[in-house]
Backbone bond lengths (Angstrom), bond angles and torsions (degrees), N, CA, C in turn:
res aa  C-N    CA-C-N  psi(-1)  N-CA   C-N-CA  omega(-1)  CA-C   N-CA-C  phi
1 X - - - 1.463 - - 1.528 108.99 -
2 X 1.303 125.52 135.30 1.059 144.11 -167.98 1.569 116.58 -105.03
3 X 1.063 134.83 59.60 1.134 141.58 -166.09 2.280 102.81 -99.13
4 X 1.646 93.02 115.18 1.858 73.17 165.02 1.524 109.93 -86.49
5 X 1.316 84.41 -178.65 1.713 88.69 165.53 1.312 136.87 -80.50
6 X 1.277 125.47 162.44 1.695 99.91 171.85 1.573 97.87 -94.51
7 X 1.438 95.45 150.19 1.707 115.31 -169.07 2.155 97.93 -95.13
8 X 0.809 154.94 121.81 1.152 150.61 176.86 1.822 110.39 -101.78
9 X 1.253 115.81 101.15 1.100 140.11 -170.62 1.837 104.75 -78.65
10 X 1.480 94.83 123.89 1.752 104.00 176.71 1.521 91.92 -51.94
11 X 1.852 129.89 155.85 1.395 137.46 153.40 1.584 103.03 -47.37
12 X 1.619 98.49 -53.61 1.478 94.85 -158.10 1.350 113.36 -46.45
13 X 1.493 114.11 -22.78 1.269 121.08 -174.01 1.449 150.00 -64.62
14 X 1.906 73.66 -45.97 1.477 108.96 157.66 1.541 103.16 -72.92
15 X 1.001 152.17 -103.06 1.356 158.81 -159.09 1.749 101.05 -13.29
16 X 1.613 110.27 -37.20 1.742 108.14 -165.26 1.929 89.04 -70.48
17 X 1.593 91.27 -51.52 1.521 93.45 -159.32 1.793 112.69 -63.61
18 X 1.269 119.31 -14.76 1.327 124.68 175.72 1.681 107.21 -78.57
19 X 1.299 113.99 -29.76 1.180 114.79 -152.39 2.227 94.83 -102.36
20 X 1.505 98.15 -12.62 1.361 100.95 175.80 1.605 100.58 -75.97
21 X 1.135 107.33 -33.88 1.661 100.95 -152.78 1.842 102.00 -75.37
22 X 1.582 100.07 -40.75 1.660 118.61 -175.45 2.037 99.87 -47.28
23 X 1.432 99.77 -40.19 1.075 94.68 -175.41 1.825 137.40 -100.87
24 X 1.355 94.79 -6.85 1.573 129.17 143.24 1.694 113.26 -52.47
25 X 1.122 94.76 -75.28 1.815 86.96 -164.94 1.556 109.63 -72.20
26 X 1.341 131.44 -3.10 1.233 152.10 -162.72 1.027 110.88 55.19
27 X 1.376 129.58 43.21 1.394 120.69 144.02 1.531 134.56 -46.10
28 X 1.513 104.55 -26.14 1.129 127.46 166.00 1.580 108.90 -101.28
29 X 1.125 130.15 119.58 1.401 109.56 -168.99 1.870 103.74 -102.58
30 X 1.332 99.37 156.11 1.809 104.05 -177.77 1.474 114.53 -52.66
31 X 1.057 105.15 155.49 1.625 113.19 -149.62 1.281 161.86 21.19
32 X 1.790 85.45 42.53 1.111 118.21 -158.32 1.833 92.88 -88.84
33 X 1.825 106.25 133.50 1.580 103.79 -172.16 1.665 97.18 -82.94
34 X 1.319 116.14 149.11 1.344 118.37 166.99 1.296 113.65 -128.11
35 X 0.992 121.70 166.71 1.931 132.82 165.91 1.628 118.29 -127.32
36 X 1.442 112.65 143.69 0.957 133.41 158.98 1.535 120.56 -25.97
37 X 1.476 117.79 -53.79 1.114 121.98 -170.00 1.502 108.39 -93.77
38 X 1.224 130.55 -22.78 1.242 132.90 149.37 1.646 108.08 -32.63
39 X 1.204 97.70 -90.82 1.751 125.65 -175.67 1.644 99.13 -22.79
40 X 1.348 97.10 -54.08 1.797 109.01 -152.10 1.777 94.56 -63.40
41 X 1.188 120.65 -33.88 1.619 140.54 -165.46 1.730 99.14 -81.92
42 X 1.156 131.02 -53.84 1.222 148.32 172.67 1.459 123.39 -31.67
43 X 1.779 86.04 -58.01 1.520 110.73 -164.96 1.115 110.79 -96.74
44 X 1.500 126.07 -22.39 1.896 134.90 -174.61 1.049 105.11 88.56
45 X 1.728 127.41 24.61 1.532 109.81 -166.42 1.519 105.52 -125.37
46 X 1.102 168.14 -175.03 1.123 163.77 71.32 1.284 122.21 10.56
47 X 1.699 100.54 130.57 1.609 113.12 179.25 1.575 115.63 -56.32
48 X 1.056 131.73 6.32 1.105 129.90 -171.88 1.463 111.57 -110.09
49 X 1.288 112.02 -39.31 1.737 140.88 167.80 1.681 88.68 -61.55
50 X 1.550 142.36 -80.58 0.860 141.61 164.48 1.748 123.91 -4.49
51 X 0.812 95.10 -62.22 1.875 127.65 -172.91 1.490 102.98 -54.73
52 X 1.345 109.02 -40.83 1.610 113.30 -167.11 1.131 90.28 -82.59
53 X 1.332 129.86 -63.34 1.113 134.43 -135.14 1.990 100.92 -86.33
54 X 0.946 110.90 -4.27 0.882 116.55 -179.39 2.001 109.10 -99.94
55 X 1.410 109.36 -38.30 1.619 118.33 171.13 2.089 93.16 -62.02
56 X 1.062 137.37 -38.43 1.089 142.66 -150.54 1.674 105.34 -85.51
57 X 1.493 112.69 -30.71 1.376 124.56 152.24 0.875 152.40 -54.13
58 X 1.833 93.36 -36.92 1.903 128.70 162.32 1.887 105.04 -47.62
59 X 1.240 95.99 -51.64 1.510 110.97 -149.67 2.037 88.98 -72.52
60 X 1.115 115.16 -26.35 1.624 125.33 179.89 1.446 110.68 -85.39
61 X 1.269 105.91 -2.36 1.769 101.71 -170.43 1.459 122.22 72.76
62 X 1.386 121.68 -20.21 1.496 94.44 177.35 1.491 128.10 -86.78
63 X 1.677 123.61 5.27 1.588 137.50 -161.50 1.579 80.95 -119.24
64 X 1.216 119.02 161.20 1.100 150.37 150.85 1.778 141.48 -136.69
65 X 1.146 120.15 99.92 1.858 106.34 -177.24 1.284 111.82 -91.24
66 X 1.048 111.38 116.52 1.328 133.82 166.27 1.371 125.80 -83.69
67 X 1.520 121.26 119.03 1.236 115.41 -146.02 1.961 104.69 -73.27
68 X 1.398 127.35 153.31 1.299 134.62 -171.44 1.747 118.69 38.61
69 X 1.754 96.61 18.57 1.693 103.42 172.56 1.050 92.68 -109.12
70 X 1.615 137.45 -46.61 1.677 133.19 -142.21 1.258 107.24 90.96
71 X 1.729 108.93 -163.06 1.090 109.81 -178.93 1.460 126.60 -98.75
72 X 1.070 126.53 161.53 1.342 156.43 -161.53 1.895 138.16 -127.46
73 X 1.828 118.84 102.62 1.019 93.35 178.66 1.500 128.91 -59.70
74 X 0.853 139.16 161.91 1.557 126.32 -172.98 1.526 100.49 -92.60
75 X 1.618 107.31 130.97 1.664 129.96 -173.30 1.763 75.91 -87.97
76 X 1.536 95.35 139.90 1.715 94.48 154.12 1.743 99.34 -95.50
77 X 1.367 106.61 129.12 1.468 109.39 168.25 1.765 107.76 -100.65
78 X 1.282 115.49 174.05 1.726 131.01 -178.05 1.659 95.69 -40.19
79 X 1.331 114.66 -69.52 1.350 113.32 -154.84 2.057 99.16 -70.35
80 X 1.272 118.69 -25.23 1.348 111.24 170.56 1.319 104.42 -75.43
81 X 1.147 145.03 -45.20 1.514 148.54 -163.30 2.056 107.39 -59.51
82 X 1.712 95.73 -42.32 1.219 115.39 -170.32 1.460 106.67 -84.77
83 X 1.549 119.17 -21.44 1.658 107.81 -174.68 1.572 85.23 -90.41
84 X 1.020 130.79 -58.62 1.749 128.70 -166.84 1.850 122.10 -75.16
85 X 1.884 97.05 14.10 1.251 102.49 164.72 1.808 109.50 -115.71
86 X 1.568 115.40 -25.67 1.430 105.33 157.03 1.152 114.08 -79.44
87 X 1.431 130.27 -41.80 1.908 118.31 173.70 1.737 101.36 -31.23
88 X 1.324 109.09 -55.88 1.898 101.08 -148.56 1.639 86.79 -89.29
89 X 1.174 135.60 -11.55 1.556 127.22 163.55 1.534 118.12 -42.39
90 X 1.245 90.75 -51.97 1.543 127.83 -174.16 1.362 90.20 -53.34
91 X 1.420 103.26 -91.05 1.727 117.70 -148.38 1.590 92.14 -60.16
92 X 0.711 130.42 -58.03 1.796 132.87 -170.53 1.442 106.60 -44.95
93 X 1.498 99.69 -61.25 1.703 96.15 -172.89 1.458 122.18 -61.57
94 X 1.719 119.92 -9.01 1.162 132.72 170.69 1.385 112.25 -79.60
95 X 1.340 107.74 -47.30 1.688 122.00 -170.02 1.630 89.29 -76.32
96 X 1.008 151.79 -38.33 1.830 148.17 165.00 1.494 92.14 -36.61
97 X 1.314 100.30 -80.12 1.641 102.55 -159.59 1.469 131.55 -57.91
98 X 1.536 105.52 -6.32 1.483 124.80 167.78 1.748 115.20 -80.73
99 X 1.341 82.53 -38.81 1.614 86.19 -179.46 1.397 124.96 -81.93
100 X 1.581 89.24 -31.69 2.134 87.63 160.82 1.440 105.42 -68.94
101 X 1.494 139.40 -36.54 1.380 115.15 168.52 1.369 126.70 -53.25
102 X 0.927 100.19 -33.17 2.111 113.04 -158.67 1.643 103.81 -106.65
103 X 1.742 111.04 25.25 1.824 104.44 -170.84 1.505 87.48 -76.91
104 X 1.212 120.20 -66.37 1.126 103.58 -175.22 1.510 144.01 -68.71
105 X 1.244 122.84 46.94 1.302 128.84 -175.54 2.072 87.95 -146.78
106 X 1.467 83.25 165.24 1.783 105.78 -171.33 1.524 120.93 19.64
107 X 1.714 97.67 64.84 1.479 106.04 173.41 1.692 105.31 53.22
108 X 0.939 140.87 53.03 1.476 142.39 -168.19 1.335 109.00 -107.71
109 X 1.303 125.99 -30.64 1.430 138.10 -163.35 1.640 94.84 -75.99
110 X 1.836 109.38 -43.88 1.425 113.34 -159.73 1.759 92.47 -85.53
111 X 1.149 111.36 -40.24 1.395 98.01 -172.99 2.156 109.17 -70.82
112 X 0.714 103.71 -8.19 1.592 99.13 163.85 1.215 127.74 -65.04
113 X 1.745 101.92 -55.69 1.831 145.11 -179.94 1.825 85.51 -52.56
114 X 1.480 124.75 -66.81 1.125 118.81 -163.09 1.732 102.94 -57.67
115 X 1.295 126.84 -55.02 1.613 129.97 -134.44 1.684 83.66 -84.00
116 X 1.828 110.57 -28.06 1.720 104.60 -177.60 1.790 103.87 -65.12
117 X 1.527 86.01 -40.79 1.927 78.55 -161.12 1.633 112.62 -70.71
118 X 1.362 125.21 -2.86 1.374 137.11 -161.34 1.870 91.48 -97.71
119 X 1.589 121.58 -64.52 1.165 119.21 144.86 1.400 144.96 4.94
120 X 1.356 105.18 -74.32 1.336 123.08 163.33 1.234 120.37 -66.34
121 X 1.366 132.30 -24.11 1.291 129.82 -168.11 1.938 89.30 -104.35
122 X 1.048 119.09 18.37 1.751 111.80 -165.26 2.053 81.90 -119.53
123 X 1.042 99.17 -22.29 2.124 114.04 -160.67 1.977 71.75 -84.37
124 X 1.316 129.21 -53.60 1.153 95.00 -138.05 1.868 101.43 -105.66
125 X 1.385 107.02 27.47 1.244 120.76 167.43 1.687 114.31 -99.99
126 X 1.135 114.14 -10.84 1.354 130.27 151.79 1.938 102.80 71.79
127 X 0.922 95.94 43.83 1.680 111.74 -178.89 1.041 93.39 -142.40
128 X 2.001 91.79 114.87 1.685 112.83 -165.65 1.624 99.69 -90.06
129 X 1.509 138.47 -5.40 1.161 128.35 -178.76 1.570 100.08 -82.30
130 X 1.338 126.91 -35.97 0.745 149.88 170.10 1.874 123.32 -44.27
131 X 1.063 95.96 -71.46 1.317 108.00 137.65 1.205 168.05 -23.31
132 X 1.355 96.79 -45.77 1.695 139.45 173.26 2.122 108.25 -78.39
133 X 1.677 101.01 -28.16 1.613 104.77 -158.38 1.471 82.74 -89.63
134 X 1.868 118.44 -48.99 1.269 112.99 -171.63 1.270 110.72 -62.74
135 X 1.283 126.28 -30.57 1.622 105.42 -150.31 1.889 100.82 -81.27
136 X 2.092 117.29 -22.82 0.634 113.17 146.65 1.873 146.77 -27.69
137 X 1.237 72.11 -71.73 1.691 98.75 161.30 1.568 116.17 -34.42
138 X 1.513 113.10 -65.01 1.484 103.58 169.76 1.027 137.90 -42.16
139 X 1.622 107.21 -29.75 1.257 128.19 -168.21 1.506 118.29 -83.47
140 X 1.165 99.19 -34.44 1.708 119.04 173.55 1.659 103.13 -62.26
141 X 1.404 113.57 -42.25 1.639 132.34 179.19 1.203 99.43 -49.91
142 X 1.026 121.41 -62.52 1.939 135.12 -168.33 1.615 114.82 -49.04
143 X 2.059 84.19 -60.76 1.571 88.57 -178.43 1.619 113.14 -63.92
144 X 1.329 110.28 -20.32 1.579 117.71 -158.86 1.722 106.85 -64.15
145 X 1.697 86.08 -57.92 1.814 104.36 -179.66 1.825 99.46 -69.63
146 X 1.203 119.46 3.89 1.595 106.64 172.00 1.622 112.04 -60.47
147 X 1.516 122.35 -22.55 1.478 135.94 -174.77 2.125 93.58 71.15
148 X 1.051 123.55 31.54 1.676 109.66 -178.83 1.391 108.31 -132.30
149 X 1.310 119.20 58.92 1.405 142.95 163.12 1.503 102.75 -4.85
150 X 1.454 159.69 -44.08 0.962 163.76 -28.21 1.836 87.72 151.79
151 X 1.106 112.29 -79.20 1.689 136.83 163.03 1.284 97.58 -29.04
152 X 1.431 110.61 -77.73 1.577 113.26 -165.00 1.725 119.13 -60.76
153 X 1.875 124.74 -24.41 1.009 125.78 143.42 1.331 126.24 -27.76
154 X 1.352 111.58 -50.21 1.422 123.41 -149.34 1.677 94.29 -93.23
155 X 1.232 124.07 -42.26 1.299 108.83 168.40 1.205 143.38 -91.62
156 X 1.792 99.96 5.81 1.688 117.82 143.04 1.562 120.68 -23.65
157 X 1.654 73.46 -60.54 1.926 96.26 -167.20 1.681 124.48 -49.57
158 X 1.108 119.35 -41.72 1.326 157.17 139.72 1.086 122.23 -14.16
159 X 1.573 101.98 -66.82 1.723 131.07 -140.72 2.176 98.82 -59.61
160 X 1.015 118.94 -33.64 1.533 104.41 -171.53 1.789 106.10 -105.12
161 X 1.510 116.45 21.65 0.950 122.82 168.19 1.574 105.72 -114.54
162 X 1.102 108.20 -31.55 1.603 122.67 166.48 1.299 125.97 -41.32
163 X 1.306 94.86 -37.54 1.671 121.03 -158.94 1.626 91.87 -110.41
164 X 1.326 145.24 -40.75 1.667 117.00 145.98 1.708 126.55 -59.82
165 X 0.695 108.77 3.15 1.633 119.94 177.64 1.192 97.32 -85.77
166 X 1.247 122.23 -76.47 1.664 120.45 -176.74 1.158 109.13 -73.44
167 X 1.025 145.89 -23.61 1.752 120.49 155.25 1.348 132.98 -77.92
168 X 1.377 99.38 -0.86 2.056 123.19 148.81 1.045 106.26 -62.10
169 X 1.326 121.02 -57.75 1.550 113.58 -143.35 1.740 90.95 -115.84
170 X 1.143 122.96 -8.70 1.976 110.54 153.04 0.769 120.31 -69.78
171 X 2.116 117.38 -34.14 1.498 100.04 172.14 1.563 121.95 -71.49
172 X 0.960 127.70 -12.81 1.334 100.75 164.11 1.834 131.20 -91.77
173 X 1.050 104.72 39.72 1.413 126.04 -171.92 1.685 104.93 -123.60
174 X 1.820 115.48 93.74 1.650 118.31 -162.46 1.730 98.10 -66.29
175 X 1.497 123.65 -46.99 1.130 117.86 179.21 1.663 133.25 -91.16
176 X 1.696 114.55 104.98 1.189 112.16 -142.47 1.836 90.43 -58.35
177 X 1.390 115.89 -25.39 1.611 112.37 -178.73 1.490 128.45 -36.41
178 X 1.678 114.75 -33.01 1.100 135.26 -159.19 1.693 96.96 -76.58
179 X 1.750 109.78 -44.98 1.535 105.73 -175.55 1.508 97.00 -66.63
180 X 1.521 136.67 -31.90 1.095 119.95 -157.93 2.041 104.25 -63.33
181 X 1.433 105.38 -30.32 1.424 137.14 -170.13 1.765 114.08 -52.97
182 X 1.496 87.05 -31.72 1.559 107.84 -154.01 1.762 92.14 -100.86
183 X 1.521 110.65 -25.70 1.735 86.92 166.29 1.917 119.11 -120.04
184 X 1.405 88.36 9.37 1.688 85.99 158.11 1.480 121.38 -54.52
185 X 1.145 129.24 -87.49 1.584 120.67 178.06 1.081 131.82 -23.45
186 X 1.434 114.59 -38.29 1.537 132.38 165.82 1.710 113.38 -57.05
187 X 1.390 126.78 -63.71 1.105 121.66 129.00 1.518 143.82 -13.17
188 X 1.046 122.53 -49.97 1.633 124.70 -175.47 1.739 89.41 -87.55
189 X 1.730 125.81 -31.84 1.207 96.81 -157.63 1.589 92.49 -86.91
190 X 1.285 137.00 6.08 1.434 124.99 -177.67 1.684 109.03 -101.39
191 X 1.540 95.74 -38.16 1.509 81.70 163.29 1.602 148.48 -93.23
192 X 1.406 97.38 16.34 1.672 136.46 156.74 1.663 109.61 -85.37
193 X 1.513 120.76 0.63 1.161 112.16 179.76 2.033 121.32 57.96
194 X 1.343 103.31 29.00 2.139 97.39 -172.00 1.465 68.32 -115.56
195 X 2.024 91.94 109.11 1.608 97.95 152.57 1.269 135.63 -38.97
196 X 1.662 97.62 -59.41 1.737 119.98 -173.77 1.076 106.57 -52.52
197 X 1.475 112.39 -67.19 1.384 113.26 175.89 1.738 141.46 -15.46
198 X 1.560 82.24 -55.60 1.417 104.92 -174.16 1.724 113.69 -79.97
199 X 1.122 94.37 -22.71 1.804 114.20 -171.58 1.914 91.11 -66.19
200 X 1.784 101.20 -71.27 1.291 99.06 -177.48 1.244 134.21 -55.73
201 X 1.069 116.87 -8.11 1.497 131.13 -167.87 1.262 107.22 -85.88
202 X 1.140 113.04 -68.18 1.345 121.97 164.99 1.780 128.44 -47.94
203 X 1.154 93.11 -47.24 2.313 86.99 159.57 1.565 93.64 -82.47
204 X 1.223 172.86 -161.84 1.090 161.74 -91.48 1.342 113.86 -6.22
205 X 1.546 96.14 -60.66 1.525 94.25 -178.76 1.622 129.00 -72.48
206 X 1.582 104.33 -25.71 1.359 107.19 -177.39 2.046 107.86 -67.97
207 X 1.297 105.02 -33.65 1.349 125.82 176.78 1.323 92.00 -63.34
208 X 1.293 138.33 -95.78 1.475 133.20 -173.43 0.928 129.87 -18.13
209 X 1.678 111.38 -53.53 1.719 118.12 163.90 1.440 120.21 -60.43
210 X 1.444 114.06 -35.27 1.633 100.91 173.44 1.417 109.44 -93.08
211 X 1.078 120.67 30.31 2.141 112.16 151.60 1.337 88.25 -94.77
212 X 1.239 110.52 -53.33 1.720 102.92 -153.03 1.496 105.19 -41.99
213 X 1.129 97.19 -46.66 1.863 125.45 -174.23 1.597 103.02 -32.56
214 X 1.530 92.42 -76.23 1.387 104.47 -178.09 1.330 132.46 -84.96
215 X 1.076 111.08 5.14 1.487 135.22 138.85 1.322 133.61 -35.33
216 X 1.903 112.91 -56.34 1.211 138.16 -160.78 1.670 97.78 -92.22
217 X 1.242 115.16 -28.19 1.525 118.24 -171.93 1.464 109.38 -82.48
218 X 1.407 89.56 -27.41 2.127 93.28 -168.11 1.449 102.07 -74.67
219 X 1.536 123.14 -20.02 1.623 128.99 -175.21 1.685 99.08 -51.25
């Protein structure tokens, strides 16, 4: 008999990870003010459980305290949109060009093939929260098979600010098909092995997505 165990999860833990997702899919929408005692009432947990889990958000970018306001979902403004669209230009278009070197070595080719085809089938269920984790996800794939441990640190750091960025800038995209559109090539050029290719492709697009981005905010 195959029984796992049950895993017993710190609150604080739960409360971050409940309170990541609320503010991921925009259930919570950006700059939206919140409180402690709200949250704590919401969630069944204690203001104190709250508190952490909420400093632990700060450090991820999506919470903000604002001094004699409280707290705050974090609005991405121009100059945030623009530092966390050349950062992942950067790191991506590096982590591309590693991975068109290194497709063919340690099963890399298949683990792409898998995280693309999982992707696509997330694009054509048309649930952009949904959407938003995979298209991440690919991306994590890319940097992962880059083999530069070092890289993948660095876009740890990132990674849950990353992931409101692209569910900014998917929502304004009516046909979820089009995002699927926008990382095919990027794809074919890494698992065709054309470094360049794949390098440029990938900052093009991260660049493209943050005008649009900051585009839509300046209206």
């Amino acid at each position: 008999m195959n029984i796992n165990p049950i895993v017993k999860i710190p609150a604080e833990e739960q409360a971050t990870n409940a309170l990541r997702e609320f503010i991921v899919s925009g259930q919570i929408p950006q700059g939206t003010r919140i409180t402690e005692a709200v949250l704590s009432e919401k969630l069944n947990l204690s203001r104190s459980t709250v508190r952490t889990a909420l400093h632990l958000l700060t450090r991820e970018g999506l919470v903000r305290l604002k001094p004699y306001s409280g707290w705050m979902i974090t609005m991405l403004t121009e100059k945030d949109i623009w530092e966390l669209c050349t950062l992942r230009s950067a790191i991506e278009r590096l982590g591309a060009r590693l991975a068109a070197e290194f497709i063919d070595t340690d099963n890399n080719s298949e683990k792409l093939q898998l995280a693309f085809k999982h992707f696509t089938q997330t694009c054509a269920s048309n649930d952009y929260a949904t959407i938003a984790e995979s298209d991440l996800g690919l991306h994590e794939v890319i940097i992962g098979i880059s083999g530069n441990r070092r890289l993948q640190e660095q876009y740890d750091l990132i990674k849950r600010q990353t992931l409101l960025f692209i569910r900014s800038s998917n929502d304004l995209i009516p046909d979820s098909g089009e995002i699927l559109n926008q990382h095919k090539p990027i794809v074919e050029a890494i698992l065709s092995g054309d470094i360049e290719l794949a390098g440029r492709l990938s900052e093009e697009h991260n660049i493209e997505e943050g005008k649009k981005l900051i585009s839509s905010i300046a209206l």
